[in-house]
C-alpha positions in Angstrom: -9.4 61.3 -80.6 -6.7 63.8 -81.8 -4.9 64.8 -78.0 -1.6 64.5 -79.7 -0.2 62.5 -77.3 3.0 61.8 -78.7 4.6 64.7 -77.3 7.3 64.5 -74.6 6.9 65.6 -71.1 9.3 66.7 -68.2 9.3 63.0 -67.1 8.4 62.6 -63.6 6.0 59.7 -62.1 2.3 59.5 -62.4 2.1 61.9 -59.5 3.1 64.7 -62.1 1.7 63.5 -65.2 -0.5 65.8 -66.9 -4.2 64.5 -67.3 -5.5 64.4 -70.6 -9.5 64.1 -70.7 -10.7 63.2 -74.5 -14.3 62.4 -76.2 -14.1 60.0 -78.9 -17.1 59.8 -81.3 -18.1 56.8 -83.0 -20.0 57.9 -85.8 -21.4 54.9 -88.0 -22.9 54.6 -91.3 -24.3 51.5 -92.6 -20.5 48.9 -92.5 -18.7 52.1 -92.0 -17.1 53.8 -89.3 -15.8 57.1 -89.4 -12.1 57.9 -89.1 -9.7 61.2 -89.3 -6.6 61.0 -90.2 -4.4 63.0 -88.1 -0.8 64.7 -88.5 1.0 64.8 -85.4 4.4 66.8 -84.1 7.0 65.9 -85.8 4.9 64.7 -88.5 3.8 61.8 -88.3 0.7 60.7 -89.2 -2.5 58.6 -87.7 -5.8 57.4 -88.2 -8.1 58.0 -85.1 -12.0 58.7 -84.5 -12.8 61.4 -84.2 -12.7 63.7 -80.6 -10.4 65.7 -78.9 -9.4 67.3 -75.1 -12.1 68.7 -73.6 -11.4 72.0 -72.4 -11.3 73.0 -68.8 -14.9 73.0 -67.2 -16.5 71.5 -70.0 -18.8 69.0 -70.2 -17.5 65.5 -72.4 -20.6 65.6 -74.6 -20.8 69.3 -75.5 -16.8 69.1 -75.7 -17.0 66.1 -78.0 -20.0 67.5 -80.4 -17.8 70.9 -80.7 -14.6 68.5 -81.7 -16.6 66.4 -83.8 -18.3 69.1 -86.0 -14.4 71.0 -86.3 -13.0 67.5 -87.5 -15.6 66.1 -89.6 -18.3 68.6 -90.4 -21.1 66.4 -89.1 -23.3 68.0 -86.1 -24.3 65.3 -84.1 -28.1 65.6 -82.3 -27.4 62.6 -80.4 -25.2 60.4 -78.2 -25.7 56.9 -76.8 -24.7 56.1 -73.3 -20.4 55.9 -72.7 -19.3 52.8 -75.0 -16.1 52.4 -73.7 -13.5 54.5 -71.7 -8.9 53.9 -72.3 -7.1 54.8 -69.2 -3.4 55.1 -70.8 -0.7 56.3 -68.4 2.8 57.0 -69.8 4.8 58.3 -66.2 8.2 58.7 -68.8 7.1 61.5 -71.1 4.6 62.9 -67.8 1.2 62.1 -69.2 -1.8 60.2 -67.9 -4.7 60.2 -70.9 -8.2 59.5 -69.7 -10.6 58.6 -73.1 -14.6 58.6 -73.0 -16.1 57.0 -76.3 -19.9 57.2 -76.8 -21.7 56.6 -80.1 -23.7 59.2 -82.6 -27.2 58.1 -82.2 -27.9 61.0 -84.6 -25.8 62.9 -86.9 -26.7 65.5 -89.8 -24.1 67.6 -92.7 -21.4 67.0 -94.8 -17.5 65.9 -94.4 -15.6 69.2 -93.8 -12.6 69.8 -92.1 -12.1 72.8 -89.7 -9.8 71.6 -87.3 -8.3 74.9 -85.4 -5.9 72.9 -84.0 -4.9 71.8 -87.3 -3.7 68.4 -86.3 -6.8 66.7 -88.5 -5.8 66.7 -92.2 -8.8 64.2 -93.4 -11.7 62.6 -92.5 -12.8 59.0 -94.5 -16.0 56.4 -94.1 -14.1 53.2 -93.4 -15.5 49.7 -93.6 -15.8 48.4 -90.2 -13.4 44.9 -91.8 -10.9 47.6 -92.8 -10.6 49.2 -88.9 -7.8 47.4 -87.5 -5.4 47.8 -90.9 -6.3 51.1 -90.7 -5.8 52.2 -87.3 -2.4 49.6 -86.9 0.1 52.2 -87.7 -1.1 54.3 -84.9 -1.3 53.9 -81.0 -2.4 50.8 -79.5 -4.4 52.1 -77.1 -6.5 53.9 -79.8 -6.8 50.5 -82.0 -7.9 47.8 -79.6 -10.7 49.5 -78.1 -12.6 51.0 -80.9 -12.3 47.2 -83.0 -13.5 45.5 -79.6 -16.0 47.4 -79.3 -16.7 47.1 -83.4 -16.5 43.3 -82.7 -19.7 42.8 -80.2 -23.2 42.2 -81.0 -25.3 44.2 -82.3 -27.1 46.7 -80.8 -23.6 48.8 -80.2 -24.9 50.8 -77.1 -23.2 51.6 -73.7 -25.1 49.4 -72.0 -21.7 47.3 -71.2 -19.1 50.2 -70.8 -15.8 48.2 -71.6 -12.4 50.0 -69.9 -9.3 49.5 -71.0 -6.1 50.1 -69.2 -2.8 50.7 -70.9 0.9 51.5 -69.3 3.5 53.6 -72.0 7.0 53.4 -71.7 9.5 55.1 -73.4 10.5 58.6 -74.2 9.1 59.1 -77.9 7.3 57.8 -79.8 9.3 55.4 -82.1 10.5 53.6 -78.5 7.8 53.4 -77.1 6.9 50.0 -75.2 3.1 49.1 -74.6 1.4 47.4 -71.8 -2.5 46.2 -71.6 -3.8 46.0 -68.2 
């Protein structure tokens, strides 16, 4: 999910903020999950799964295969139902960020990067024990949904679409204060 959110905005309530809509792929192999690691303005850098904004009149699937293939390489055939969806809203840097995760039922190639957008600078299988220390360093709202979901009984489908709700504040990103709905 590499909507570099850490930008600033004009400000402004949530009346102004400007929607982000993202597809996050969880791609699994075996104990491993697959994570990208992400450089973001100012350079700072991330671990995420992979996905990205879905452009304007596109569809969250076809957006998310086309993100997945640029960031990883790996063309996926199929996706389960939605596993679990972040509402994040941050009104102080003028941003509302709307996530829908679904899993790679099917997926084909090898790991290689293409990311036009050049914000994806890796891609690495990670053990599913090693997700949280992994994805710690990076947004909150990124972690704790993606090692929930990790954390339930097997099968991992979208049969019980968790939501998560989240409330930024702060300007930037090293001041930034987090609140879970």
């Amino acid at each position: 999910m590499t909507a570099d959110s850490s930008a600033s905005g004009s400000g402004g309530g949530e009346q102004s903020a400007r929607p982000w809509l993202v597809g996050g792929g969880v791609l699994l192999r075996g104990d491993e999950v697959l994570l990208v690691h992400n450089r973001r303005r100012g350079g700072s850098l991330d671990w995420s799964p992979p996905g990205g904004v879905i452009d304007q009149g596109e569809d969250v699937l076809t957006g998310l295969t086309r993100e997945v293939v640029e960031e990883t390489g790996l063309a996926v055939e199929a996706w389960s139902p939605r596993c679990y969806t972040i509402e994040a809203v941050a009104p102080d840097m003028g941003w509302h960020l709307r996530v829908e995760a679904f899993q790679a039922l099917e997926f084909s190639g090898d790991l290689a990067i293409d990311d036009p957008d050049g914000i994806v600078i890796d891609a690495e299988w990670v053990a599913v024990a090693e997700v949280a220390a992994r994805l710690a360093p990076g947004p909150q709202w990124v972690r704790e949904p993606l090692v929930e979901w990790l954390s339930t009984p097997e099968p991992r489908t979208g049969a019980d679409d968790l939501s998560f709700r989240y409330r930024v504040f702060g300007r930037d990103r090293a001041e930034i204060r987090v609140e879970r709905d």
